[in-house]
C-alpha positions in Angstrom: -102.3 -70.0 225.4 -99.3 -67.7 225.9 -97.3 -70.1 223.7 -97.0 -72.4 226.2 -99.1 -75.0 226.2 -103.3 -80.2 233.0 -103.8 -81.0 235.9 -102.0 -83.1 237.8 -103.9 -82.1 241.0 -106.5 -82.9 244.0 -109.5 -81.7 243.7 -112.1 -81.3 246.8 -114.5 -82.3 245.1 -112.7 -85.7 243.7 -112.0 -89.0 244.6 -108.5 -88.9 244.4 -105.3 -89.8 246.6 -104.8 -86.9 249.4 -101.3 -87.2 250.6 -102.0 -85.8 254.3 -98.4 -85.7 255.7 -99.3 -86.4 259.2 -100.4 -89.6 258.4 -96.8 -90.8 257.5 -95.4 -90.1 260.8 -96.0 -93.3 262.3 -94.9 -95.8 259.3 -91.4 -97.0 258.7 -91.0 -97.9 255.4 -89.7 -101.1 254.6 -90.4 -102.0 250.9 -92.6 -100.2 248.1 -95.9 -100.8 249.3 -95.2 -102.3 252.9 -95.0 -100.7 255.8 -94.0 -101.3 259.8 -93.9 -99.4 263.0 -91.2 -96.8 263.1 -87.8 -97.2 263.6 -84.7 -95.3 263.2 -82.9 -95.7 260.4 -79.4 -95.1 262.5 -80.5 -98.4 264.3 -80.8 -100.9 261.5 -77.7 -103.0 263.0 -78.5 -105.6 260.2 -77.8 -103.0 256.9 -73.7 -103.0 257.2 -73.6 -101.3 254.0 -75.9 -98.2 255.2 -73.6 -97.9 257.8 -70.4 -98.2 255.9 -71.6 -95.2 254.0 -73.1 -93.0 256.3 -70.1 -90.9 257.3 -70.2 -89.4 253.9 -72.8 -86.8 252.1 -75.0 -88.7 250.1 -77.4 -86.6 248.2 -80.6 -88.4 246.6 -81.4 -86.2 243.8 -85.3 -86.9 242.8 -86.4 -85.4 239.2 -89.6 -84.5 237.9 -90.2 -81.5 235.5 -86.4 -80.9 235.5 -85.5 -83.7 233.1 -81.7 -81.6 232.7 -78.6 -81.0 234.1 -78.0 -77.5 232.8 -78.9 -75.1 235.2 -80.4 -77.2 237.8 -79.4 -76.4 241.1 -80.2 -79.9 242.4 -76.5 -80.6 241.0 -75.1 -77.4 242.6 -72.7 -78.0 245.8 -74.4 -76.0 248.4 -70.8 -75.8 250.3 -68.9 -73.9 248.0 -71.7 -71.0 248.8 -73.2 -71.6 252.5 -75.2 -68.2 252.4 -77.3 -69.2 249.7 -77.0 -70.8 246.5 -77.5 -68.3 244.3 -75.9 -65.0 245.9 -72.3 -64.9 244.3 -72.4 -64.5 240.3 -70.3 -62.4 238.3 -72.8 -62.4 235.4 -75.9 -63.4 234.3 -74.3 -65.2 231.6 -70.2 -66.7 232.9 -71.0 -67.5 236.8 -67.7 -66.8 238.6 -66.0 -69.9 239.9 -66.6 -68.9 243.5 -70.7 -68.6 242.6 -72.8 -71.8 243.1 -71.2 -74.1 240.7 -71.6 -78.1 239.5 -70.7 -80.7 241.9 -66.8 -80.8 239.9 -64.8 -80.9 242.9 -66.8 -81.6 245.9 -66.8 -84.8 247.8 -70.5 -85.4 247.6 -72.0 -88.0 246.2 -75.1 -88.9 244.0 -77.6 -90.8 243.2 -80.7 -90.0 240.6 -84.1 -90.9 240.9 -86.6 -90.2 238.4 -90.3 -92.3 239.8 -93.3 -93.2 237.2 -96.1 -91.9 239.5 -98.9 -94.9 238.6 -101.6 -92.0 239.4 -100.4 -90.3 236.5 -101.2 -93.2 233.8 -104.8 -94.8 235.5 -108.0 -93.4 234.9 -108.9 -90.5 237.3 -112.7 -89.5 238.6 -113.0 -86.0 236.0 -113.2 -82.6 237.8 -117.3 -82.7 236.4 -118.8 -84.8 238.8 -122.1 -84.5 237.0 -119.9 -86.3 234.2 -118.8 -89.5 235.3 -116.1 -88.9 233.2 -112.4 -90.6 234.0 -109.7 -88.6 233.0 -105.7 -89.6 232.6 -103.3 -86.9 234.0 -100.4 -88.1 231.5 -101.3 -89.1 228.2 -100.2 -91.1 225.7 -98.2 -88.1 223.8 -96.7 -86.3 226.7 -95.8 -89.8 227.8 -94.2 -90.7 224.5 -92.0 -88.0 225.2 -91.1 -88.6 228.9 -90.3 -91.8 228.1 -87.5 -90.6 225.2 -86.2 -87.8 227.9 -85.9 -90.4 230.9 -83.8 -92.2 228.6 -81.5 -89.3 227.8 -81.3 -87.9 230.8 -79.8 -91.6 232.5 -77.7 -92.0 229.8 -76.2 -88.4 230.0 -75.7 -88.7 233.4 -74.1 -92.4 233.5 -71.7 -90.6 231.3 -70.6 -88.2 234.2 -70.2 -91.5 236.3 -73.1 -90.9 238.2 -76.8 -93.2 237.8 -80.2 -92.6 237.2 -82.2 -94.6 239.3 -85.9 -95.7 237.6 -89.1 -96.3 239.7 -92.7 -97.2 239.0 -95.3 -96.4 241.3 -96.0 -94.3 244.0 -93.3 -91.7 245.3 -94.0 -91.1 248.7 -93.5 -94.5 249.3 -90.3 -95.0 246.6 -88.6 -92.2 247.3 -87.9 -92.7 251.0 -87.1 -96.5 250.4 -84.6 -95.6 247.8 -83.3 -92.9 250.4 -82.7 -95.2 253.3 -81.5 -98.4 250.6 -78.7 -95.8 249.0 -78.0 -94.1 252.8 -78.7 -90.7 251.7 -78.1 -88.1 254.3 -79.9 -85.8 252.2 -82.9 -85.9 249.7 -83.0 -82.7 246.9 -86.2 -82.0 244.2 -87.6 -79.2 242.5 -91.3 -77.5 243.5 -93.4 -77.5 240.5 -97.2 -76.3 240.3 -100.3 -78.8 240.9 -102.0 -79.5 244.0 -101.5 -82.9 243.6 -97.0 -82.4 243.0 -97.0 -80.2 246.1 -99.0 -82.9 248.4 -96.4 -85.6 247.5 -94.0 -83.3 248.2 -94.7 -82.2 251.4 -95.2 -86.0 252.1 -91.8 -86.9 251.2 -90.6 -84.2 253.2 -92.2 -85.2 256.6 -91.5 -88.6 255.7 -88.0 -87.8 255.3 -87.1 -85.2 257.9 -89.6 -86.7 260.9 -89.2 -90.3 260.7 -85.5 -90.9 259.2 -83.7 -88.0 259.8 -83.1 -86.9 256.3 -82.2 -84.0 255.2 -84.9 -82.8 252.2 -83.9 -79.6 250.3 -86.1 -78.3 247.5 -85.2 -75.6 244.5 -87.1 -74.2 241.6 -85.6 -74.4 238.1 -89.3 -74.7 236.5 -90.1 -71.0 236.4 -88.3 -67.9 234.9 -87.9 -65.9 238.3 -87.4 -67.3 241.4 -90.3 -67.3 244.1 -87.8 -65.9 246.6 -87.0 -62.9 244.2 -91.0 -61.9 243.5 -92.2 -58.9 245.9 -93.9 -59.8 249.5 -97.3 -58.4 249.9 -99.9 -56.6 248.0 -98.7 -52.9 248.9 -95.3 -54.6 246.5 -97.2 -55.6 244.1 -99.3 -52.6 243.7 -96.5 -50.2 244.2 -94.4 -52.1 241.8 -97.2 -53.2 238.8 -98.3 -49.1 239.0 -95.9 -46.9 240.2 -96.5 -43.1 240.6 -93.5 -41.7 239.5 -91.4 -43.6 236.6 -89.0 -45.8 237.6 -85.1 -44.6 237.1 -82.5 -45.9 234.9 -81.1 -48.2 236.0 -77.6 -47.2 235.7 -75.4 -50.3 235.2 -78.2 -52.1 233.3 -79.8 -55.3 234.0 -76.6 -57.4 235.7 -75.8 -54.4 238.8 -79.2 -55.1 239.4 -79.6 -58.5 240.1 -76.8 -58.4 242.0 -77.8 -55.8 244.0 -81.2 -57.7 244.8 -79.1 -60.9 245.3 -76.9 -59.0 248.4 -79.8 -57.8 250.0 -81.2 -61.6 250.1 -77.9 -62.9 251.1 -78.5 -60.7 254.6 -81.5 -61.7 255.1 -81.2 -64.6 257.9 -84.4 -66.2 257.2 -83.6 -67.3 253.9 -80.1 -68.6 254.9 -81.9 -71.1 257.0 -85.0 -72.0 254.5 -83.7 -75.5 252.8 -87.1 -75.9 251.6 -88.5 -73.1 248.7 -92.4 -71.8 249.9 -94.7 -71.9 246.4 -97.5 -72.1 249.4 -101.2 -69.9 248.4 -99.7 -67.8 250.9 -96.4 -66.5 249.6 -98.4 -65.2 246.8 -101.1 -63.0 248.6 -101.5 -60.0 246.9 -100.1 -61.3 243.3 -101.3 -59.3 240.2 -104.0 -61.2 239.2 -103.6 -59.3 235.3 -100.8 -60.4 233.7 -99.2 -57.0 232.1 -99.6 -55.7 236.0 -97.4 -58.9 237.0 -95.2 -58.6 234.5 -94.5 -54.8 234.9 -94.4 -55.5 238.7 -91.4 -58.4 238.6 -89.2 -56.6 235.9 -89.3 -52.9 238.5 -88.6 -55.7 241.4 -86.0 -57.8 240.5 -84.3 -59.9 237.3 -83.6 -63.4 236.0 -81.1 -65.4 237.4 -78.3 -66.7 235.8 -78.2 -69.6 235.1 -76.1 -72.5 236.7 -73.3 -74.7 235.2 -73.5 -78.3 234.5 -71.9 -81.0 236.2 -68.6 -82.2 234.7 -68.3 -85.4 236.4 -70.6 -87.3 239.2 -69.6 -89.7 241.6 -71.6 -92.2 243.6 -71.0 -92.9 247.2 -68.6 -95.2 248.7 -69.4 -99.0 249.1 -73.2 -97.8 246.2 -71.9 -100.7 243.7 -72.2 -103.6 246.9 -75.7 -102.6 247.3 -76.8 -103.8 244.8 -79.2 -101.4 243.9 -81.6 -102.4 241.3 -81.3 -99.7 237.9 -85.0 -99.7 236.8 -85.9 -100.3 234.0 -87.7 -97.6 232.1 -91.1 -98.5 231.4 -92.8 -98.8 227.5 -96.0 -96.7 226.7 -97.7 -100.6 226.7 -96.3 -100.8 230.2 -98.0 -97.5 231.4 -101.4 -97.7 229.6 -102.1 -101.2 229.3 -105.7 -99.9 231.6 -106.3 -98.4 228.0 -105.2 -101.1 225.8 -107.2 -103.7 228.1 -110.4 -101.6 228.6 -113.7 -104.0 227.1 -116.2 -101.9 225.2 -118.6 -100.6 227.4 -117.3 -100.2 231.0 -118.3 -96.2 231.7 -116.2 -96.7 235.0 -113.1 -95.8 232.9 -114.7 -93.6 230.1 -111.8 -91.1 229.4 -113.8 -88.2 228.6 -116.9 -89.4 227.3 -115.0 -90.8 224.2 -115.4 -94.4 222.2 -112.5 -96.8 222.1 -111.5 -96.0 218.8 -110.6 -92.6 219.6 -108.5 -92.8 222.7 -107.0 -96.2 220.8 -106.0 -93.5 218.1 -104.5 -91.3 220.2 -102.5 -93.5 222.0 -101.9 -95.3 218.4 -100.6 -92.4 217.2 -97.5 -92.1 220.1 -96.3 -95.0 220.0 -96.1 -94.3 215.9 -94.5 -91.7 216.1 -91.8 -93.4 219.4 -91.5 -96.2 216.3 -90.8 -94.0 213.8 -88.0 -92.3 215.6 -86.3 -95.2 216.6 -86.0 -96.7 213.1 -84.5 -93.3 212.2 -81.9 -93.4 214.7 -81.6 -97.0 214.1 -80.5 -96.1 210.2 -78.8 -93.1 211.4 -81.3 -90.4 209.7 -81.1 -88.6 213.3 -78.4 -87.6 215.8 -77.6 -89.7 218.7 -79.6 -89.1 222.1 -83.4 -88.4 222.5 -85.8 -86.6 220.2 -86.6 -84.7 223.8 -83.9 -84.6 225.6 -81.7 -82.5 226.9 -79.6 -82.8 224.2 -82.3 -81.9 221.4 -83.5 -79.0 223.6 -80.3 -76.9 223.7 -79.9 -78.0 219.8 -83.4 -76.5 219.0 -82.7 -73.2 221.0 -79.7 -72.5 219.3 -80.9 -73.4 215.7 -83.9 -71.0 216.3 -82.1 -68.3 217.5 -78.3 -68.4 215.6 -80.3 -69.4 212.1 -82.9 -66.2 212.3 -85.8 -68.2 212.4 -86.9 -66.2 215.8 -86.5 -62.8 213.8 -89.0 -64.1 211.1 -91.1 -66.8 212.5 -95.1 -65.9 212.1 -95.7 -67.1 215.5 -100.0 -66.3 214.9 -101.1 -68.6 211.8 -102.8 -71.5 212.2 -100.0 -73.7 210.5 -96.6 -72.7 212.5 -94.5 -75.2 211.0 -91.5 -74.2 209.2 -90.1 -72.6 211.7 -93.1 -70.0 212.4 -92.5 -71.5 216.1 -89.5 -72.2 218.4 -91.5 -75.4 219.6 -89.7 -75.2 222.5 -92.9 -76.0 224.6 -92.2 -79.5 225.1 -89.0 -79.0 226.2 -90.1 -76.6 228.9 -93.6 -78.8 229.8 -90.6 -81.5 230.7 -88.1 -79.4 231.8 -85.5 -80.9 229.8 -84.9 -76.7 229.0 -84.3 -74.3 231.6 -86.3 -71.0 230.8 -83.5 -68.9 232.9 -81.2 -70.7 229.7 -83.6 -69.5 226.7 -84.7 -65.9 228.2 -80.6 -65.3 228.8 -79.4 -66.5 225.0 -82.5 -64.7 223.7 -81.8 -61.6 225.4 -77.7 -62.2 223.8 -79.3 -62.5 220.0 -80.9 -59.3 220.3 -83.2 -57.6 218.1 -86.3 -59.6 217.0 -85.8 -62.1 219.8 -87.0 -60.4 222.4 -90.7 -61.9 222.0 -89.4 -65.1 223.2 -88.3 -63.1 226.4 -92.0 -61.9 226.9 -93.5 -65.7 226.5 -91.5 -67.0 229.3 -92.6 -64.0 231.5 -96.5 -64.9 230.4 -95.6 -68.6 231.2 -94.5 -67.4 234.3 -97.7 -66.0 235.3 -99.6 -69.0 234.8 -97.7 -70.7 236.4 -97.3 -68.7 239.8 -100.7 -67.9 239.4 -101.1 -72.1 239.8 -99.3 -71.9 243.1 -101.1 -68.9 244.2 -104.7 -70.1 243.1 -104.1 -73.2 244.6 -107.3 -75.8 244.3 -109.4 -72.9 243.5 -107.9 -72.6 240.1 -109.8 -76.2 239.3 -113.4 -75.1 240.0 -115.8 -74.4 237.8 -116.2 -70.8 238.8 -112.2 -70.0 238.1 -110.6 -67.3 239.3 -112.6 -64.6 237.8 -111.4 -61.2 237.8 -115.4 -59.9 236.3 -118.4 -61.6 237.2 -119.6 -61.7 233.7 -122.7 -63.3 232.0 -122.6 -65.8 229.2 -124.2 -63.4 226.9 -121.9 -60.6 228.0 -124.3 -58.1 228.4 -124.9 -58.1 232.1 -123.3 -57.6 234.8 -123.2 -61.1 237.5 -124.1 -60.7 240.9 -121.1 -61.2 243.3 -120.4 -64.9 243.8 -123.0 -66.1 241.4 -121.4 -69.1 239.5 -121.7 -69.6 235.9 -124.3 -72.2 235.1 -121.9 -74.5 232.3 -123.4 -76.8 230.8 -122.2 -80.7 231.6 -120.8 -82.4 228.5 -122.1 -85.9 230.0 -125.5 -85.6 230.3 -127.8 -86.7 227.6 -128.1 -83.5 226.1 -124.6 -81.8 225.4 -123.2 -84.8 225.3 -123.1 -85.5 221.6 -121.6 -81.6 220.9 -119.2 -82.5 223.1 -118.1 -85.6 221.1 -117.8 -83.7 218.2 -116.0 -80.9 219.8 -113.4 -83.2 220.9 -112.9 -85.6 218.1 -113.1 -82.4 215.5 -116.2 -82.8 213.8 -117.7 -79.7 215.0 -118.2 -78.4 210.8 -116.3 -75.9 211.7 -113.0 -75.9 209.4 -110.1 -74.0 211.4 -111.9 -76.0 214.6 -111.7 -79.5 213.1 -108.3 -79.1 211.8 -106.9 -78.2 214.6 -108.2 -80.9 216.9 -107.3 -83.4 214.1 -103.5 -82.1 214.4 -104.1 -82.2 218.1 -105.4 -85.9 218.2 -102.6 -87.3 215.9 -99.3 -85.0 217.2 -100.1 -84.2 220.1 -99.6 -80.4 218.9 -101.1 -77.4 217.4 -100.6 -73.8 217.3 -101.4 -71.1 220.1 -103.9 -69.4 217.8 -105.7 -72.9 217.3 -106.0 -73.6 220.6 -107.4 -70.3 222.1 -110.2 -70.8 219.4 -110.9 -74.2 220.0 -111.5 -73.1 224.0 -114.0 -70.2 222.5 -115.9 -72.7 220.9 -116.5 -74.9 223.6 -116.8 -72.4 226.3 -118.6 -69.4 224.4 -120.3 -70.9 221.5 -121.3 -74.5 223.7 -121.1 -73.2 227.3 -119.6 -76.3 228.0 -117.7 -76.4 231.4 -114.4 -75.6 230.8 -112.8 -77.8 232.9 -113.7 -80.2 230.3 -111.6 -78.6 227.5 -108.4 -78.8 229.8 -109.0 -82.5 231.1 -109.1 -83.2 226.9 -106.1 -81.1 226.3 -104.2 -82.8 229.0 -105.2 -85.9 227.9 -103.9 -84.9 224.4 -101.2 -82.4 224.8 -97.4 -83.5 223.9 -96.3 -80.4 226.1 -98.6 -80.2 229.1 -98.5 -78.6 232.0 -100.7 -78.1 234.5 -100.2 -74.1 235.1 -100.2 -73.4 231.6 -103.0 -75.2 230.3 -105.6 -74.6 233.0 -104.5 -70.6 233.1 -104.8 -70.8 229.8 -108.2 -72.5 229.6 -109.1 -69.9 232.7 -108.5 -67.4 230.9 -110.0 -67.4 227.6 -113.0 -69.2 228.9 -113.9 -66.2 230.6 -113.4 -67.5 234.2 -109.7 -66.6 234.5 -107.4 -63.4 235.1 -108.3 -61.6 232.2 -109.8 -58.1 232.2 -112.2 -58.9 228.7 -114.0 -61.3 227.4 -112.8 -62.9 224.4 -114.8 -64.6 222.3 -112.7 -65.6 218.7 -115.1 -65.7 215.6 -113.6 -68.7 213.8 -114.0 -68.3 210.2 -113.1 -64.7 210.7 -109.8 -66.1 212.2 -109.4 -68.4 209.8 -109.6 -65.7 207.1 -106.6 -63.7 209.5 -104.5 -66.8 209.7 -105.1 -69.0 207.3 -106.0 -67.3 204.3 -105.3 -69.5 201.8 -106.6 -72.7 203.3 -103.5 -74.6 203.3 -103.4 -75.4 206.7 -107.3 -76.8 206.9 -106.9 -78.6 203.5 -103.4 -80.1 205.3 -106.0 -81.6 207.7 -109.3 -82.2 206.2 -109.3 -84.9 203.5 -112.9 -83.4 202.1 -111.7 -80.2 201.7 -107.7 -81.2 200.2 -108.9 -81.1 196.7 -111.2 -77.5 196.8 -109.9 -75.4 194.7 -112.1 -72.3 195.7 -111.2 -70.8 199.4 -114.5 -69.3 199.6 -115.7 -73.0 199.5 -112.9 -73.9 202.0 -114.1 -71.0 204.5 -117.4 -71.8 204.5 -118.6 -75.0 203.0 -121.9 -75.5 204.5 -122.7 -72.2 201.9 -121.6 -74.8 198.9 -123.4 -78.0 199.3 -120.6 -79.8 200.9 -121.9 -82.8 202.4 -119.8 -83.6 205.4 -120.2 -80.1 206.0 -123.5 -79.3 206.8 -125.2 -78.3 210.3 -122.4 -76.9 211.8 -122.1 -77.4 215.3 -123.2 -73.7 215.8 -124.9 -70.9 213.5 -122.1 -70.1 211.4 -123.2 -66.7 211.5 -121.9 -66.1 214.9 -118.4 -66.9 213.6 -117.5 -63.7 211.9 -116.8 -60.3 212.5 -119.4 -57.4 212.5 -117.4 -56.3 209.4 -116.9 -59.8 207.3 -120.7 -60.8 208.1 -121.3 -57.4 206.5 -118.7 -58.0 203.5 -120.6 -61.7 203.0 -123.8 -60.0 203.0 -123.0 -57.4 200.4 -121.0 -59.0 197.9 -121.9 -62.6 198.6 -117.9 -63.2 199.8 -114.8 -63.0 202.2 -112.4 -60.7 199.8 -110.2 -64.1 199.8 -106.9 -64.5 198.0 -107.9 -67.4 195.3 
């Protein structure tokens, strides 16, 4: 996983809610959940204080994965730049006060919204139909930490003077209501990848636009380079990704050349009239499909934006505090998953995953532990004021990792990446509550040694336009392939042939899939990594690309199985980075080979001394010999025999000859 670490989307082949936007043309909407024939909303004679208001600009601002408000153009006045609102800066880093700037001095108004889609927390049909698996798009960790940055973010902003509306249920029915009940001329979000996020969207939208007259206006902040700034068609691409001659110079460096690429969009008449951003399948034909290709292809094309100022102050509109508009209150993690917390022992309907009640109990056990545990700490004043993943405590980490070295030295490959040997920032990003134009611009100011972090958010990047692109193809079992290649990678597939995975419901694989998933697999590397997964929320990159080889080359287990777990389990999920990732190193995704990582052998790479699996595994704390921790099942260690597969097939050619020769690894005692 390119550092980055669920699908939040429809699935043809699933039961789930299809927003068709056609279908909302008809319905007025008079109350969450109620609905009547259409009227318009200019001929409600009965609301006085909608009409008191309406003379003004009243923006409804509705957040999702942009949890901030640095750099987030939903707060940008679109008057003080009418071409387009990003065409005017001076610099990639100080945006001129004539560029697109905060909301300081304008006379619109506005009101947040942030909605607690229900779909998110109830049980889900899985992808595996063979399964009869349920799956929950938001779980209990990523939740946890939602929760904290919903918290920050309205109490950041009711510090500006502005408020933070809070919703739970279903937003194309919420976020009109709120719309019509505030008398918002205008209606602003941010795109973000999943099938399922661009349906509502585009629901809202009609909703909006056809029925009420509303303005709707959606931006990007969730992505590194803006969709409108990628290259058109495949002849682009391909030009771009592999260009016969080598590019020149560019003469006046990085900032002449975003500006240059920014006048030639501000003449382009088309895109001063778009108020809505395409991420359709179509804007994305002829996409790289190989990530280097992509990223040499964007960097000869265009450059990151700057990045965009924060508000100073916010107002609300005239006549908002006679409304009478309800605040929200934001919902507890007992709120959202009490369908977990009442589940009875033995009702498959809602079996998330194919696992027991004790272990989804401890996973959701294990947030609200941690949610307690931070809140007696700020309680006793052991940590700063404001959210452990808010806004606040992104900007804080960015700056501590980069202006205390720890980006220069950090050992971003071991197995154990505390202490440093990872920015972390992944949550942060996964909730938006950092803007990745904000880290690739101070990375790219600290220089030297930094520039890896750079590179990451151009691999995020690809996932997650690859997402958009792919559309619901990206959540079949065949992937996105770029080679048709066999399971036991010696032939070649026949065109269109599927892979036959093997279901981790039925009777047979069902077992190895339990202990896959609950990290009892025998395999030490693989068992601590899940265990760290199950109780944080969290593990390393390297972890996590050899957990998916496990399960998708040593089990042939389907991999959409592996990414319903993560997403379950994942603190900082998101859908285009965890099923590109999955894609890709299960064999199924844009990449060119076919990986398959030899556990102990990476174990020996990246944990040599055992610290981190002896960290994990209470049988193994007290070893003193790493040979035994490698490869216990060679040692007569009980909870360790009959791995989950031959041990043999998890080292290299060159260690399985080392162990055959000299009866050991060559490991550091």
């Amino acid at each position: 996983f390119v550092s980055y670490h669920f699908l939040i989307s429809i699935q043809p082949s699933i039961n789930q809610k299809v927003y068709q936007p056609i279908e909302f043309m008809n319905v007025q909407i008079d109350d969450v959940g109620t609905t009547t024939s259409t009227t318009n909303r200019h001929d409600d004679d009965d609301d006085n204080h909608q009409v008191e208001i309406q003379d003004e600009r009243v923006r409804l601002v509705w957040h999702r994965r942009d949890l901030r408000l640095h750099d987030n153009e939903l707060y940008a006045d679109d008057n003080s730049n009418e071409q387009n609102n990003c065409c005017s800066y001076s610099s990639p880093h100080n945006p001129s006060s004539d560029a697109v700037k905060a909301m300081n001095h304008s006379s619109l108004k506005v009101i947040s919204l942030y909605v607690f889609d229900n779909n998110y927390f109830q049980p889900q049909p899985s992808s595996i139909e063979q399964s009869h698996f349920h799956n929950i798009w938001f779980g209990p960790h990523y939740t946890n930490a939602l929760i904290d940055t919903v918290e920050s973010l309205r109490e950041n902003i009711q510090l500006l003077g502005g408020e933070l509306l809070v919703r739970t249920g279903d937003p194309v029915l919420i976020v009109p209501q709120i719309a019509l009940q505030i008398g918002a001329t205008e209606v602003w979000y941010n795109e973000e990848p999943g099938t399922y996020e661009c349906q509502v969207a585009k629901s809202i939208q009609h909703i909006c636009t056809y029925q009420h007259g509303i303005k709707v206006c959606s931006k990007i902040g969730y992505t590194l380079y803006h969709p409108m700034d990628l290259p058109l068609n495949h002849n682009e691409w391909s030009e771009l990704a592999h260009p016969k001659n080598k590019p020149k110079k560019k003469k006046h460096g990085i900032e002449c050349h975003f500006l240059k690429k920014q006048q030639q969009i501000a003449v382009d008449p088309c895109l001063m009239q778009e108020s809505v951003v395409d991420v359709s399948s179509d804007r994305f034909t002829g996409m790289c499909r190989i990530m280097g290709d992509f990223r040499r292809a964007v960097k000869n094309h265009t450059s990151v934006r700057p990045v965009i100022q924060a508000p100073q102050r916010l107002a609300k509109a005239k006549g908002y505090d006679s409304l009478n508009v309800d605040q929200g209150r934001i919902p507890t993690l007992y709120d959202l998953f009490h369908c977990i917390l009442e589940k009875t022992n033995g009702d498959s309907k809602l079996c998330i995953m194919g696992m027991d009640d004790e272990t989804i109990q401890f996973v959701l056990q294990s947030a609200i532990e941690k949610q307690n545990t931070h809140k007696k700490k700020k309680k006793m004043g052991m940590v700063s004021t404001g959210g452990q993943y808010g806004e606040s405590a992104a900007l804080q980490r960015l700056e501590t990792f980069l202006d205390d070295g720890h980006a220069k030295t950090a050992n971003r490959s071991l197995a154990d990446v505390s202490n440093n040997n990872s920015s972390r920032l992944s949550t942060y990003f996964a909730l938006g509550t950092l803007s990745p134009r904000t880290a690739y611009w101070r990375a790219h100011e600290a220089g030297e040694g930094c520039e890896w972090l750079k590179s990451h958010l151009e691999m995020r990047d690809f996932f997650l336009f690859t997402c958009f692109a792919a559309g619901s193809k990206m959540f079949q079992g065949n992937g996105i392939p770029l080679n048709n290649i066999s399971r036991n990678n010696s032939q070649k597939k026949k065109k269109n042939e599927a892979i036959q995975w093997n279901c981790p419901g039925d009777a047979v694989h069902v077992q190895k899939w339990k202990q896959w998933a609950t990290g009892n697999t025998k395999l030490p590397m693989i068992d601590a990594g899940m265990k760290e997964l199950l109780s944080t929320g969290y593990c390393s990159n390297r972890l996590r690309q050899n957990m998916v080889s496990v399960l998708t080359k040593d089990l042939c287990m389907d991999w959409r199985a592996g990414a319903e777990w993560f997403q379950f389990l994942l603190e900082d999920h998101c859908v285009g980075s965890n099923y590109g990732n999955w894609l890709y190193f299960s064999g199924v995704g844009p990449d060119p080979k076919n990986r398959h990582f030899r556990t102990v052998s990476q174990m020996k790479r990246y944990d040599p001394k055992g610290d981190y699996v002896k960290k994990w595994i209470p049988e193994l704390r007290n070893v003193d010999s790493v040979e035994i921790v490698f490869r216990p099942w060679d040692f007569g260690i009980e909870s360790f025999q009959s791995p989950i597969v031959d041990p043999s097939s998890q080292y290299t050619w060159q260690d399985w000859q080392d162990l055959q020769q000299t009866g050991g690894l060559s490991l550091i005692d």
